[in-house]
C-alpha positions in Angstrom: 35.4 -54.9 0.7 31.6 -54.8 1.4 32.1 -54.2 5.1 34.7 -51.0 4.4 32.0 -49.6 1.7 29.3 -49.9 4.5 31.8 -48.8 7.0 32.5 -45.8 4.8 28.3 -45.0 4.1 27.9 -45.2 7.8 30.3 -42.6 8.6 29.4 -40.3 5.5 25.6 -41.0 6.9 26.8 -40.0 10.6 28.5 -37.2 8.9 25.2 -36.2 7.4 23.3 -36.0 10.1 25.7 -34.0 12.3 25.5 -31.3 9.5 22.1 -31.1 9.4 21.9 -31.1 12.9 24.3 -28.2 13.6 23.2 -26.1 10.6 20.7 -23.0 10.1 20.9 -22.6 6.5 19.0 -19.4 6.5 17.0 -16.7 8.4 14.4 -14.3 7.1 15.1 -11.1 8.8 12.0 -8.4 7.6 8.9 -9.8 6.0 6.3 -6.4 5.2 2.9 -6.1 3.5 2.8 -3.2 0.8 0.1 -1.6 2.8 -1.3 -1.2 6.0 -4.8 -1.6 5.0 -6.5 -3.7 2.8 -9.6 -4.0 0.6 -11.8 -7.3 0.0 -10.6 -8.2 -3.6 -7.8 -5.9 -3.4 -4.5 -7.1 -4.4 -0.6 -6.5 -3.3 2.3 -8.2 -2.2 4.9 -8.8 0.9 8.4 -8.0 0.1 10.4 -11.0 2.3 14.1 -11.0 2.8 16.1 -14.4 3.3 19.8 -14.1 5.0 22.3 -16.8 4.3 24.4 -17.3 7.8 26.3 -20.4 7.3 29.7 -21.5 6.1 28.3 -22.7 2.6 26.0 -21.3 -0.3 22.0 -21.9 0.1 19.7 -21.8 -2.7 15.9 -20.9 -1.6 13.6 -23.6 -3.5 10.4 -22.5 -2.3 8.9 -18.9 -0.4 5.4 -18.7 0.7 2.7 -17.0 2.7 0.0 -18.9 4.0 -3.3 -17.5 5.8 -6.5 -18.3 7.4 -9.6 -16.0 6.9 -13.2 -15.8 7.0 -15.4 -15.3 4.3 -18.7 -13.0 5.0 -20.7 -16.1 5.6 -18.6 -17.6 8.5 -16.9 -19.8 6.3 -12.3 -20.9 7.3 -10.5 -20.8 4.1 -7.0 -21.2 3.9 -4.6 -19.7 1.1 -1.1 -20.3 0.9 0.9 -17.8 -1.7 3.7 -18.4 -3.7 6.4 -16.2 -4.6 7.1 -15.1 -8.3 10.4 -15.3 -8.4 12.5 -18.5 -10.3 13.6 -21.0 -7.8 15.5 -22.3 -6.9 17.6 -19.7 -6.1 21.2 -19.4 -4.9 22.4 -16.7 -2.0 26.1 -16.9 -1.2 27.4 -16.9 2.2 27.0 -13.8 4.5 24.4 -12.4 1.6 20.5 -11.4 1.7 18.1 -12.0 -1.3 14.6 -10.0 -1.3 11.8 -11.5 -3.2 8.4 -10.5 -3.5 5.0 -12.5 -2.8 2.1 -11.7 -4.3 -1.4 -11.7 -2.5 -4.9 -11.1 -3.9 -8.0 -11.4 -1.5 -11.2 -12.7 -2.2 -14.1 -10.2 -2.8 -16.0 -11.9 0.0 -13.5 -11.7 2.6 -14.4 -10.7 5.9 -12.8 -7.6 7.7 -10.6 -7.8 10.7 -7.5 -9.5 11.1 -5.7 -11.9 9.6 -2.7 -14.0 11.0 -0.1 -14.8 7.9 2.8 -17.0 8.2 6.0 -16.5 5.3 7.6 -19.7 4.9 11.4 -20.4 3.0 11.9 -23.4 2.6 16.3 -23.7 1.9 18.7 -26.1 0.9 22.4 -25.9 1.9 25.2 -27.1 -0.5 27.3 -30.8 1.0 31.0 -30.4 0.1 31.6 -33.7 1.3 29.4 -35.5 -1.4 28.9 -32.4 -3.5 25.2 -32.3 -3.3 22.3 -30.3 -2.1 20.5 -31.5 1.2 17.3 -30.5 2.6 18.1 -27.4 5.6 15.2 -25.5 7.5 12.2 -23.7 7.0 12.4 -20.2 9.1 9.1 -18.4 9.1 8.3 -15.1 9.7 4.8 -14.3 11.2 2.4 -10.8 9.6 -0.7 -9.9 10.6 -2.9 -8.7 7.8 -5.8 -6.2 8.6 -9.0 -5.9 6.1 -11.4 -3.2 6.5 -15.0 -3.1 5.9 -16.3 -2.0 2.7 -19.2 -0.1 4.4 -16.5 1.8 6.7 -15.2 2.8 3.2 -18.6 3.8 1.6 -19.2 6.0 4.6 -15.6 7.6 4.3 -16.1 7.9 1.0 -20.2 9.5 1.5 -18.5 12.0 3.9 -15.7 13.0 1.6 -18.1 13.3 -1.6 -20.7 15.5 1.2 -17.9 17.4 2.3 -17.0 18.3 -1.2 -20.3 19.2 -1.9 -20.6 21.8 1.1 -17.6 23.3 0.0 -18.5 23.9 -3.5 -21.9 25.0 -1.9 -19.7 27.6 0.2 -17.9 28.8 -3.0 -20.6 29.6 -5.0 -22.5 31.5 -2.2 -19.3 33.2 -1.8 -18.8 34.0 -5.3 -22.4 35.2 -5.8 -21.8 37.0 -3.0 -18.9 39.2 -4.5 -21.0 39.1 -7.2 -23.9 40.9 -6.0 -21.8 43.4 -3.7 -20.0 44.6 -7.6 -23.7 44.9 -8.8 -24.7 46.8 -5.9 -21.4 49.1 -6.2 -21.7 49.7 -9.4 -25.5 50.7 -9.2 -24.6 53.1 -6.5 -21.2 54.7 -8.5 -23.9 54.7 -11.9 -26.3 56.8 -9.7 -23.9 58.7 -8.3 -22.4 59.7 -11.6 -25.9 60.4 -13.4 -27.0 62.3 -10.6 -23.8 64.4 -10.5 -24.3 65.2 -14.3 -27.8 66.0 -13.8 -26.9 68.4 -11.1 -23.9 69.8 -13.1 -25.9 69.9 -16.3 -28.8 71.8 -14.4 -26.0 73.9 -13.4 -24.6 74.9 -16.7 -28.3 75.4 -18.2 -29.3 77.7 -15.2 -26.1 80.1 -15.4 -26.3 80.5 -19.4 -30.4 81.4 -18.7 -28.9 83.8 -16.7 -26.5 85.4 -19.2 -29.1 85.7 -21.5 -31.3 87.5 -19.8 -29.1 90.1 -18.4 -29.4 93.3 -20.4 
């Protein structure tokens, strides 16, 4: 009886291990950073897909990002972080899950670029003894690009003196018009006064004249 049990746990083990051998629980087709650029301290997140391509059901138990970077002084650090969605998490056969991962960067992070890897690590359902077994772990490689604060001072120096100018432009412009309606109307107001003094020289002179004729 023992030997048929062992005979029996040798062949479900063989079994096993041919499953796992032949499998690919799972593929993450598009992994994608919210932005282009980034800010030390600035915060965002990668939107990861994960495809299920076997015969069975999957669950996702864990999804991560990790990457190396440099702080200002020189210093390697390396982050790893986790998505915020509840795992574990099913996806049926022939079905794609997206999930989100959020990342925050340290204030003191050094610009450039950064290499990130996205991690799932996947589980694939065993009909045989009706339990979940450990699958792979595809990855999916970003690179992460941080730009220098001072690049974004000066951007932001040249957009604030650009401004300026303009509103500079506009208000020699406007006094400007300005002055040219205070000029024009100078020159209509003389021009009127000195028509009515002409025409009210005018009327004077003629009615002298009347008068004086016998």
């Amino acid at each position: 009886m023992n030997k048929k049990l062992a005979f029996v746990s040798l062949l479900s083990f063989l079994a096993l291990v041919g499953f796992l051998q032949s499998v690919k629980a799972a593929t993450i087709p598009s992994a994608t950073l919210d932005s282009d650029v980034y800010l030390a301290g600035q915060t965002g997140y990668i939107s990861v897909s994960v495809y299920n391509d076997e015969s069975d059901k999957i669950r996702v138990t864990e999804l991560s990002a990790s990457v190396n970077y440099y702080y200002t002084d020189g210093t390697v650090y390396v982050q790893k972080f986790f998505s915020n969605a509840v795992l574990p998490d099913e996806i049926l056969v022939g079905q794609t899950t997206s999930y989100n991962i959020p990342i925050s960067l340290p204030t003191n992070i050094a610009n450039g670029y950064m290499n990130l890897a996205v991690e799932a690590r996947t589980e694939i359902w065993f009909a045989p003894s009706e339990h979940w077994v450990s699958s792979d772990r595809p990855t999916y490689p970003l690179k992460l690009y941080v730009e220098s604060s001072y690049k974004q001072l000066y951007e932001t120096s040249q957009e604030e003196l650009g401004n300026t100018e303009n509103q500079l432009q506009e208000q020699q412009l406007l006094s400007g018009n300005l002055n040219s309606m205070v000029i024009m109307f100078a020159a209509t107001t003389l021009v009127f006064a000195t028509a009515a003094a002409f025409l009210g020289f005018y009327m004077f002179s003629r009615r002298a004249r009347t008068v004086q004729q016998p």
